[in-house]
N, C-alpha and C positions, 0 to 999 in steps of 0.2 A: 369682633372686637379688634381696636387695632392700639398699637401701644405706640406710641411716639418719644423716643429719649432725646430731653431737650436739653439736657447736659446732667454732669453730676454720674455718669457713667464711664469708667476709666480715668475718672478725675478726681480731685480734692474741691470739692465746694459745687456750685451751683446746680443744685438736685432740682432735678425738674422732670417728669412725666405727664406726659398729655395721653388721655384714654378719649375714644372717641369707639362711639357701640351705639346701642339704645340710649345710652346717655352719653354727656361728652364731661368729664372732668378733668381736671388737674390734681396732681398729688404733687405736694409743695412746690417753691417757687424761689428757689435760693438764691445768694451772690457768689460770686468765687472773690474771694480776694486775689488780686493780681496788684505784685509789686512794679512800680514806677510805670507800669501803661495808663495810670489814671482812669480808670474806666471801673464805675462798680459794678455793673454788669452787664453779660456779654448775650442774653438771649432776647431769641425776638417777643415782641410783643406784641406787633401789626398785623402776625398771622394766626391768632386765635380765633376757633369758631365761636359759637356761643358757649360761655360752660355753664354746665348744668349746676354744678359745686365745686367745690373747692376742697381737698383734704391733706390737712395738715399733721405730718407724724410725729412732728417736735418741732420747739420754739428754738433751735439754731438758725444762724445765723442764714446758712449754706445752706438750709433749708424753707427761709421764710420770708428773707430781708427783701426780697421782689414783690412779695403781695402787696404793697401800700400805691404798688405802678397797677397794679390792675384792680383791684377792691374798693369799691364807691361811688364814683362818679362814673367808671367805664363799666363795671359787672357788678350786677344787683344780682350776686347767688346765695345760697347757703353755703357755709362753713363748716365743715368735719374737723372735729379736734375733741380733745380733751378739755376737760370746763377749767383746769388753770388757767388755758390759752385765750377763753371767748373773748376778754376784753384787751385782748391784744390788737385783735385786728377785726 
């Protein structure tokens, strides 16, 4: 198994973990808010393998606000979350 931190580690906002093993998923997908660089976020999104699912640990912000870049039209996965969140995303 190998664990990739794709931010949100030593930082305030854009949590992101990419797991790549027998299966490949992602554990959230967040923003950083960053003042006056204009940019809502800063992780990539062109070097994604296939993922397998997706798992979501809560509906923050800095935890979620990057799914709607990758969820639908680019990755037809399953969702992990709790059933408040299904219809979120």
């Amino acid at each position: 198994m190998r664990l990739k931190c794709l931010g949100g580690f030593g930082e305030q906002g854009r949590s992101a973990l990419l797991v790549e093993g027998k299966s490949c998923f992602l554990v959230d997908y967040g923003v950083k808010k960053t003042v006056g660089e204009g940019i809502l976020g800063e992780l990539p999104l062109e070097d994604f393998p296939e993922l397998d699912f997706i798992v979501v640990t809560h509906a923050h912000q800095d935890h979620t606000a990057m799914l709607p870049l990758l969820v639908g039209e680019r990755y037809k996965c399953a969702h992990i979350c709790h059933s408040t969140y299904k219809g979120i995303y």
